[in-house]
C-alpha positions in Angstrom: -7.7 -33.3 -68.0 -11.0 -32.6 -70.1 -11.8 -33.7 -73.4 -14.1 -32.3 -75.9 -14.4 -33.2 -79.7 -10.8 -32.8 -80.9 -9.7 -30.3 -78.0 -7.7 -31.7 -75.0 -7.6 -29.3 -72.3 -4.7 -29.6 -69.4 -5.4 -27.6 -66.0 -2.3 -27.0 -63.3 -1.9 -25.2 -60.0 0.6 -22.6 -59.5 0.3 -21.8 -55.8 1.0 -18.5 -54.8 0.9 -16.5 -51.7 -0.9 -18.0 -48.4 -3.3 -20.1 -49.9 -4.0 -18.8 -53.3 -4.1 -20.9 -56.9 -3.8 -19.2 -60.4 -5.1 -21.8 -63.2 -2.9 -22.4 -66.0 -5.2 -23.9 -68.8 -2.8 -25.7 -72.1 -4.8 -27.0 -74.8 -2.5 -30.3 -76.3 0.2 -29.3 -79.3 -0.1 -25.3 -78.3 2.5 -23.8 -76.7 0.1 -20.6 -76.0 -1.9 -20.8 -72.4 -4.3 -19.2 -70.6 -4.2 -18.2 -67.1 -6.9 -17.5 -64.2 -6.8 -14.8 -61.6 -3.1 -14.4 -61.4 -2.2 -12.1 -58.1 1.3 -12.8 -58.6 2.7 -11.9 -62.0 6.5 -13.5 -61.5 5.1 -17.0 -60.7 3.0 -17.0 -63.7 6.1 -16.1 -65.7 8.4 -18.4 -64.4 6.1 -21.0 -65.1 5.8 -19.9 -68.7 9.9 -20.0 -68.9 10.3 -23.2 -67.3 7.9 -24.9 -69.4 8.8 -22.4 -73.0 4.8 -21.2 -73.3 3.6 -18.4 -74.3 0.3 -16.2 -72.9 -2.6 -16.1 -75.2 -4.7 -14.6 -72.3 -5.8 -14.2 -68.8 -9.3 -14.7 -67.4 -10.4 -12.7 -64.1 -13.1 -13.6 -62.0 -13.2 -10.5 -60.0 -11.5 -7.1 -58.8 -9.1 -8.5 -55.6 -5.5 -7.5 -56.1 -4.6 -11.4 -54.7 -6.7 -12.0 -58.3 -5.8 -9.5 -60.5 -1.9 -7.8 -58.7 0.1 -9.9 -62.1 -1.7 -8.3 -64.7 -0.2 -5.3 -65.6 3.5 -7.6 -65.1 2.2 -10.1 -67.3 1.2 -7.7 -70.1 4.8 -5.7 -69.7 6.4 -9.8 -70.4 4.1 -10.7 -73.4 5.6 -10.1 -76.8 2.7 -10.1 -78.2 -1.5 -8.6 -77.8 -2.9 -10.4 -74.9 -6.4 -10.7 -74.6 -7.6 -9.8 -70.7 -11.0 -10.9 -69.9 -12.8 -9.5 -66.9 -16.0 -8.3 -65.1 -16.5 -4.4 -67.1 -18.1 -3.0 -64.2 -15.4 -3.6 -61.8 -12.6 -1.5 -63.7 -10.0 -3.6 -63.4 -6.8 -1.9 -65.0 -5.2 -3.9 -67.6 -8.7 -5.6 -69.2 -8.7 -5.3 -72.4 -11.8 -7.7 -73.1 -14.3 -6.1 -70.6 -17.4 -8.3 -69.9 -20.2 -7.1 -69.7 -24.0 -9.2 -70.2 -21.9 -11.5 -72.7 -23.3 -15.5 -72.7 -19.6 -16.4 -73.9 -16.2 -15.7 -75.0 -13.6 -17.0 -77.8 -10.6 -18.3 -76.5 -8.9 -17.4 -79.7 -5.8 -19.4 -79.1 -7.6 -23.2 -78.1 -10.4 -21.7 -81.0 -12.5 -23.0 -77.8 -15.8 -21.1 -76.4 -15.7 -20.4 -72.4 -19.5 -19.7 -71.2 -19.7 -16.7 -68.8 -21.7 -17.3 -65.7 -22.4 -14.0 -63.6 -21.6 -14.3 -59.9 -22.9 -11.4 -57.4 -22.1 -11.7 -53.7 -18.2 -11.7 -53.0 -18.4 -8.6 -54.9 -21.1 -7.3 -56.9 -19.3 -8.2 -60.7 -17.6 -11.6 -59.8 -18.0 -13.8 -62.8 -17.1 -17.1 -63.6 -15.9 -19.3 -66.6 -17.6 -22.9 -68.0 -14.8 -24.5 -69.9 -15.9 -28.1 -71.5 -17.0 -29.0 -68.1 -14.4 -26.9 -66.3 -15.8 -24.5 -63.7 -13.4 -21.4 -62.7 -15.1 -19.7 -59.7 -12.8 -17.7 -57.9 -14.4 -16.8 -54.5 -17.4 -17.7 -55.2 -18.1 -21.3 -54.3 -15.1 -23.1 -52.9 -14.8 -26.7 -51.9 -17.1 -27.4 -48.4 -17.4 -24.0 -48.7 -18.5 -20.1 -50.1 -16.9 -16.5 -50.0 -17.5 -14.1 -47.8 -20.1 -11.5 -48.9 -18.0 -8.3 -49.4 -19.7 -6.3 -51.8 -23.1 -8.1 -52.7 -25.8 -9.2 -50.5 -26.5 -12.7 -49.1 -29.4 -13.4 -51.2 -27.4 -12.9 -54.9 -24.6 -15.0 -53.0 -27.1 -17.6 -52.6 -28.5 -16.9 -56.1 -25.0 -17.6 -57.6 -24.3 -20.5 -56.1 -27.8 -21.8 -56.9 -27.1 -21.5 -60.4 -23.5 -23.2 -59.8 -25.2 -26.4 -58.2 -27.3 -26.9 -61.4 -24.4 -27.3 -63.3 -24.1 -31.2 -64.6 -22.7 -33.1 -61.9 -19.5 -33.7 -63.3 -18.4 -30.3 -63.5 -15.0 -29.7 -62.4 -14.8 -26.9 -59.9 -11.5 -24.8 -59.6 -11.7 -22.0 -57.2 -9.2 -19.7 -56.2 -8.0 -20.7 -53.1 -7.2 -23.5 -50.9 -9.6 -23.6 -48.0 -10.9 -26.8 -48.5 -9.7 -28.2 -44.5 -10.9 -25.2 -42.6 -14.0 -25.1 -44.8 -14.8 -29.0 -44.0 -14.5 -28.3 -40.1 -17.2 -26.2 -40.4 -19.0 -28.0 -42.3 -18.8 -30.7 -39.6 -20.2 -28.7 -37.3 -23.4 -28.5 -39.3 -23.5 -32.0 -40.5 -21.8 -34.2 -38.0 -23.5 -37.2 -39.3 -22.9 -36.6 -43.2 -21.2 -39.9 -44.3 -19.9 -38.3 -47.5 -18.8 -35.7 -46.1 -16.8 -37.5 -43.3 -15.2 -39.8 -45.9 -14.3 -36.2 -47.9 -12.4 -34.6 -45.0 -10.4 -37.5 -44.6 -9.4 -37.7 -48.0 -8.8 -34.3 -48.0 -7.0 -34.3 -44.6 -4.5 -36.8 -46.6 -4.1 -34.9 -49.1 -2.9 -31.6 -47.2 -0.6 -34.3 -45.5 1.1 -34.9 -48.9 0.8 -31.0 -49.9 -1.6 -32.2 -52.8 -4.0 -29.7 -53.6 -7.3 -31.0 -52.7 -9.0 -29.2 -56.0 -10.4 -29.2 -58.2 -13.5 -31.2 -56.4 -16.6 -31.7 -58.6 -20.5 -30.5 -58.5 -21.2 -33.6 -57.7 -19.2 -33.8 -54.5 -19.8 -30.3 -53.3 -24.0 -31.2 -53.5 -23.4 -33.9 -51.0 -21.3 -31.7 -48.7 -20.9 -28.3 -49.1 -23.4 -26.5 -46.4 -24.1 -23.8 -48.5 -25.3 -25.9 -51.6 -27.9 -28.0 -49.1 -29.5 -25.2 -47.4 -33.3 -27.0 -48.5 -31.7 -29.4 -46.5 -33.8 -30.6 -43.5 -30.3 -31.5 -41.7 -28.5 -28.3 -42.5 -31.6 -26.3 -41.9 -32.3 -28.1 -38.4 -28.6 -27.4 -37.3 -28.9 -23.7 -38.4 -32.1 -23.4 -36.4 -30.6 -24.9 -33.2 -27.3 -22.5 -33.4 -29.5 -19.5 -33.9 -32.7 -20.1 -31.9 -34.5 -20.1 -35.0 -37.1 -21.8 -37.0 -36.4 -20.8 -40.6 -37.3 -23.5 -43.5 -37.0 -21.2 -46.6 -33.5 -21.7 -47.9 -32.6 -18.3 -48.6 -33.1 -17.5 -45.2 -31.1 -20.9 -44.2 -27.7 -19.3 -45.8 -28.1 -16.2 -44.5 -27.7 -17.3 -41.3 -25.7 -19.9 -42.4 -23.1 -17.4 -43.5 -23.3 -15.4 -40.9 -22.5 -18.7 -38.7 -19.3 -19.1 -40.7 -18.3 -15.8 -40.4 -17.8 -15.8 -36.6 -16.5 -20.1 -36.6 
């Protein structure tokens, strides 16, 4: 839970699917919600029965059906105009609010801004939401970890997620899904010796034990052991060149080989 001024912000998982999570952001003494990437349209409205809330909106990250496949169900429950936020160029049925080179949004309902930070490298629109120091990501940067490059190329992958680690440390980070384990055993592999990040798997590890999700982590943590944010790291960079036969220094040429590491763990 985030505070800013008088607005109180509440944040809950709905998992769905494999390993999938659609954010449900409540602002205190409104009944009206918004929700991130929802694949699945029924959990989203179960969860808004159970709990009597309303939709004010829905914010998408990017164009993958496990992202966007509620939508059109969500609309077809609201009684009322719902305002659908997503990337313009990615033609995502159902946005009503297309985004195009906007800085930020209105979240009409919470009378809150959201800052819009643009994402290339899953795909080639992904975009993300900064609201009062809560980070919505989607497949972008994950905990320990990144997305796959689908659409973009590995040096605006590494671009976004630049930008993402300058972000004040205490920025929450909720990404889409829950890879955080299978993430860290990589991450291992490059940084055997990374106290911090030993410490995190095992708190992590617990976590998955208790099926507690193990986001939203924090800028801060994710700078001490996520791979892909240290790559102008001599320790990450060292690893990287012993896998590969290599002797790279420049960062950007660190992640790419970095991710293509991953890709085959």
């Amino acid at each position: 839970m985030q505070t800013k001024d008088s607005v109180k912000l509440t944040i809950n998982p709905l998992a769905v699917f494999n390993d999938n999570y659609i954010w449900v952001i409540a602002c205190e003494n409104n009944k009206a919600v918004y929700v991130v990437d929802p694949g699945d349209g029924e959990a989203v409205i179960e969860y808004l029965t159970n709990n009597n809330l309303s939709l004010a909106g829905v914010l998408i990250t990017h164009h993958h059906n496990d992202h966007t496949g509620g939508v059109t169900k969500l609309i077809e429950h609201a009684q009322t105009s719902v305002e659908i936020y997503g990337p313009e160029k990615e033609g995502i049925n159902g946005v009503n609010k297309p985004i195009s080179n906007q800085k930020s949004i209105l979240l009409k309902a919470f009378n809150l801004s959201a800052e819009v930070i643009q994402l290339p490298g899953h795909t080639l629109g992904h975009i993300g939401y900064l609201i009062d120091s809560n980070l919505f990501c989607g497949d972008t940067l994950f905990s320990g970890g990144c997305g796959r490059i689908f659409e973009g190329t590995a040096e605006q992958m590494h671009e976004s997620l630049s930008r993402l680690s300058q972000l004040p440390a205490d920025t929450q980070v909720y990404c889409a899904h829950e890879y955080t384990l299978d993430n860290l055993k990589f991450a291992l592999a490059v940084e055997p010796s990374n106290l911090n990040l030993q410490d995190y798997y095992s708190l992590c590890l617990n976590k998955r034990q208790q099926r507690i999700a193990t986001i939203p982590s924090s800028i801060a943590i994710e700078r001490n052991i996520n791979p892909f944010l240290r790559c102008n790291i001599d320790t990450v960079a060292s690893s990287v060149n012993q896998h590969f036969g290599t002797n790279n220094s420049d960062p950007q040429q660190v992640f790419t080989l970095l991710r293509q590491w991953k890709d085959n763990f």
